[in-house]
C-alpha positions as CSV (number, residue, x, y, z in Angstrom):
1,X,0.0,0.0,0.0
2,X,2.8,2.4,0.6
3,X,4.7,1.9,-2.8
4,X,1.6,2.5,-4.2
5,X,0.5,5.5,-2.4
6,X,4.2,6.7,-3.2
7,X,3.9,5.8,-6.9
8,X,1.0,7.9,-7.0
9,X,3.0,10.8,-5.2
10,X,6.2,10.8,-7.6
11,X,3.8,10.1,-10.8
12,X,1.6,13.4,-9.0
13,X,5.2,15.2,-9.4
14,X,6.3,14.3,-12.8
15,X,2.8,14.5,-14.4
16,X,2.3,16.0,-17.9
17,X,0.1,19.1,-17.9
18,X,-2.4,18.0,-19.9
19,X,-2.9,14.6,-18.2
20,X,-3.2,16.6,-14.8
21,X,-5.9,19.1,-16.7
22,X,-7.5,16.0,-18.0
23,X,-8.3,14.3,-14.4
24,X,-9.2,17.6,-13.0
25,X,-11.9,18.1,-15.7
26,X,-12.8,14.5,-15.6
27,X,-13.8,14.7,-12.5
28,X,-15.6,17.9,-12.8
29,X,-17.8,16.0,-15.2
30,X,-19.2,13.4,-12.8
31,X,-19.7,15.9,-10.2
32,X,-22.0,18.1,-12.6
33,X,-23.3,14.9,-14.0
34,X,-24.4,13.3,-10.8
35,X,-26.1,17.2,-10.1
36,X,-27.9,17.1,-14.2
37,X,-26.0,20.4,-15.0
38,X,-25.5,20.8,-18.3
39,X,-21.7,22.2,-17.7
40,X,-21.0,18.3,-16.8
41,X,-21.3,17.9,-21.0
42,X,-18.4,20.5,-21.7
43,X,-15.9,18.9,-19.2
44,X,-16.5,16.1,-20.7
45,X,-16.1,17.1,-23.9
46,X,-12.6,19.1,-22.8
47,X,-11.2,16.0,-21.3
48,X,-12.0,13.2,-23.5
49,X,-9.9,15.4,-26.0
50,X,-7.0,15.0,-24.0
51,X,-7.5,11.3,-23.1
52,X,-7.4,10.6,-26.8
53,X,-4.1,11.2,-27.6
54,X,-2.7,10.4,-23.7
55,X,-4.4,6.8,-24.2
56,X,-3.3,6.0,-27.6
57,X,0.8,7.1,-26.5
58,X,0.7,4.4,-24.1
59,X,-0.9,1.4,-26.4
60,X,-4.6,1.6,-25.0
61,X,-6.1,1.8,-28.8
62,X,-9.3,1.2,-27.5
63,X,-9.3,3.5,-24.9
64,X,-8.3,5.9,-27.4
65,X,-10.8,5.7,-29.8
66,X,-13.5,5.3,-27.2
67,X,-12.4,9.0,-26.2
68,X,-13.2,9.9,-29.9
69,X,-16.6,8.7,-29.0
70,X,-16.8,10.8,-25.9
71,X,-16.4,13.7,-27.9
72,X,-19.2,13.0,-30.2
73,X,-21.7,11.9,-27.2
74,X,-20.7,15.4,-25.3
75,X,-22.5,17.3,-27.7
76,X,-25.1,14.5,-27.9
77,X,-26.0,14.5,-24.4
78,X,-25.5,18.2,-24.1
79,X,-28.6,18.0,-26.9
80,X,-30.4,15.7,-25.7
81,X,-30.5,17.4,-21.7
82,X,-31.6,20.6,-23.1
83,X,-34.0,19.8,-25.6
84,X,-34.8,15.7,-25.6
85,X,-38.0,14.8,-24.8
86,X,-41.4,14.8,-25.8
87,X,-41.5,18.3,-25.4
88,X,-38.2,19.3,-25.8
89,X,-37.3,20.4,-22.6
90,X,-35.1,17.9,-21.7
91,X,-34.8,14.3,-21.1
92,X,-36.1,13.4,-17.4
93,X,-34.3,10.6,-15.4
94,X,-36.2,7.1,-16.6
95,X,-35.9,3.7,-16.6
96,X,-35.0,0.1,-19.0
97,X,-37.2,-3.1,-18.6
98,X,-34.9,-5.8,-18.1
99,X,-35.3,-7.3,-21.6
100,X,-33.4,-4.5,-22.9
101,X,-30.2,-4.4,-20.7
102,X,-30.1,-8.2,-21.5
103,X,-30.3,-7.4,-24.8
104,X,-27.1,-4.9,-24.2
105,X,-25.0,-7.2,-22.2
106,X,-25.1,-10.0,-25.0
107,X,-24.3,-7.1,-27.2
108,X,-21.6,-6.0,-25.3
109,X,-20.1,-9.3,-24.6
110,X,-20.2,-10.5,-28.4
111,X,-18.4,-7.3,-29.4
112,X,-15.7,-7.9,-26.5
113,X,-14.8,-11.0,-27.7
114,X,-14.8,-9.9,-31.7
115,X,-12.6,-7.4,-31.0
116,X,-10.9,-8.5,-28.0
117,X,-9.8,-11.4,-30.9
118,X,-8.7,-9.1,-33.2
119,X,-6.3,-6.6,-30.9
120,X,-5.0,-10.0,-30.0
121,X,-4.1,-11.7,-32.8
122,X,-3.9,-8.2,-34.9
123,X,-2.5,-5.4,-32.9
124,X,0.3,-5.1,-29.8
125,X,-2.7,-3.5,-27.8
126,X,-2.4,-4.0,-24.2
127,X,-5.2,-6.6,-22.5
128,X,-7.4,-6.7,-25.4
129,X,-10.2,-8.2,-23.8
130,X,-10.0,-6.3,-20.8
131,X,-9.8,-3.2,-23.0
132,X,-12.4,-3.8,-25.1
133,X,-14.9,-4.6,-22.6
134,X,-14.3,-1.2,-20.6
135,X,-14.4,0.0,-24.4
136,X,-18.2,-1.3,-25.3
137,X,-20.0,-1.5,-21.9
138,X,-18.7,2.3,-21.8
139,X,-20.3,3.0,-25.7
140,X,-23.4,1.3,-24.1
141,X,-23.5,3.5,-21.0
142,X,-22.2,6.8,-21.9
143,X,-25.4,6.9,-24.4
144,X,-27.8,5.8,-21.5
145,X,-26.6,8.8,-19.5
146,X,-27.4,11.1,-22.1
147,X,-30.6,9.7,-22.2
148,X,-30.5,9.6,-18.3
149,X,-31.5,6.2,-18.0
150,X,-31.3,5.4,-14.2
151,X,-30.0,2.0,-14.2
152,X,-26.5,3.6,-15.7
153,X,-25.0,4.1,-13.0
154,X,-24.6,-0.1,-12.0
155,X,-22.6,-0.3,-15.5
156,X,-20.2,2.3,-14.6
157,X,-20.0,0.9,-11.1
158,X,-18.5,-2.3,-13.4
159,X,-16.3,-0.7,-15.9
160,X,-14.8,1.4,-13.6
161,X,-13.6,-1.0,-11.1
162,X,-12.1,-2.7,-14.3
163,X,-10.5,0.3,-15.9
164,X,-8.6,0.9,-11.9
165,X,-6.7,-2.5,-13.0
166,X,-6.0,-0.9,-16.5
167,X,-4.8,1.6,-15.6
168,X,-2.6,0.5,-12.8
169,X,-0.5,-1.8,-15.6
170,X,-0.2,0.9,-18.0
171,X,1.8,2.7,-15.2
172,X,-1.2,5.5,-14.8
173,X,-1.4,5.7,-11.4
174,X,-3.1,9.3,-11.0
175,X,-6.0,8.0,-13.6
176,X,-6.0,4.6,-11.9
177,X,-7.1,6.9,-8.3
178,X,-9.6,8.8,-10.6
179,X,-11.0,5.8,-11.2
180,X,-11.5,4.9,-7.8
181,X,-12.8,8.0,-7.1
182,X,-15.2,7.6,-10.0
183,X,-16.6,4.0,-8.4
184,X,-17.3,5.8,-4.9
185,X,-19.1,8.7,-6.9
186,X,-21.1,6.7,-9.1
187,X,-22.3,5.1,-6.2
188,X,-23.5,8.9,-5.0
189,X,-24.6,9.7,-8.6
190,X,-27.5,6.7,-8.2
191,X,-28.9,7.8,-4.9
192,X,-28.9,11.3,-6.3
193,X,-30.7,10.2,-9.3
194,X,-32.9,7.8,-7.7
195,X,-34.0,11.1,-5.2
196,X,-34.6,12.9,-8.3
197,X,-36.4,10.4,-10.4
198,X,-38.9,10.0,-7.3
199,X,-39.5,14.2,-6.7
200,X,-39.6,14.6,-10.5
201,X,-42.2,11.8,-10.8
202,X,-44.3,13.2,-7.7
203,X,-44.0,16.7,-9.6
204,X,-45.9,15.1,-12.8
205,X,-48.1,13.7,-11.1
206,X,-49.2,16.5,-9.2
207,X,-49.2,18.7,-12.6
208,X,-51.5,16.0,-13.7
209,X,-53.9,16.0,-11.0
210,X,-53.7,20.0,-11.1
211,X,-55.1,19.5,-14.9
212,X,-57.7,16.9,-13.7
213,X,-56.4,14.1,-15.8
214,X,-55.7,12.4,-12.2
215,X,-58.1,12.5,-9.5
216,X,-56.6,11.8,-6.1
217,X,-57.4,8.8,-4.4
């Protein structure tokens, strides 16, 4: 625990700028996510520039171009938070029956092994399974948050606890302790979003009774 509490320390010291900026803005984006503020979309959009290239130095291809993605779902979600919905004001925090996240993890875990197979036999990319899970699930989950599905805060929960031991190998031991911060928060961002899936739903209902499309019992 010490050597690794030191690493951390001495990697603290010799980080690059932009991987320092990176994990300051990374976090930011959680924070604002787990709060719905629409500023989470532009950290995240800031930060998942920087990853690209910082992932791709150190052999992580799939990391890499997942940041790409990130990109294009910050501007996505930034959309679809301000003016998704029926009535384009905004996507409100909702659920997915369970048929469809089955449907997602056999999708998730067909494209893991595809491509985990070809970085494998194909590429010198580092745990190719391993990265290509974290790679998928996080396609998968990213777009659930910009729709604000609830249940997307369990799939982080997962990837992230993976992406710690990524990261740790790839001698990133700042983004590794981002990561762990991530899995605590995510943890935060569900109760948050399960308090405000519960007040919003109590608000429409009341809205509705108020028209007299719901009388109370």
């Amino acid at each position: 625990m010490g050597d690794f509490v030191r690493g951390v320390a001495d990697t603290a010291l010799q980080l690059s700028g932009w991987e320092a900026l990176a994990v300051v803005l990374a976090v930011a984006y959680l924070l604002l996510a787990v709060r719905e503020s629409l500023w989470c979309w532009y950290c995240a959009l800031a930060s998942t520039a920087i990853y690209t290239v910082l992932f791709w130095n150190v052999s992580l291809l799939m990391e890499s171009a997942l940041n790409v993605f990130y990109m294009a779902m910050a501007v996505y979600g930034w959309w679809q938070w301000r003016r998704g919905g029926g009535e384009h004001r905004g996507v409100a925090i909702h659920r997915w029956p369970l048929r469809i996240h089955l449907a997602l993890l056999a999708g998730i875990a067909v494209l893991t092994l595809a491509s985990g197979y070809f970085l494998s036999t194909r590429t010198q990319a580092a745990w190719p399974y391993l990265d290509s899970f974290t790679t998928w699930a996080s396609v998968i989950t990213t777009f659930m948050v910009a729709k604000k599905i609830l249940e997307n805060w369990f799939y982080w929960f997962v990837i992230d606890s993976t992406s710690v031991f990524l990261y740790l190998d790839r001698d990133m031991p700042l983004t590794a302790v981002l990561f762990i911060v991530y899995v605590v928060l995510v943890v935060c961002g569900y109760v948050t979003w399960r308090r405000h899936e519960k007040r919003e739903q109590k608000e429409r209902r009341e809205q509705r009774e108020q028209q007299g499309q719901l009388r109370p019992a």
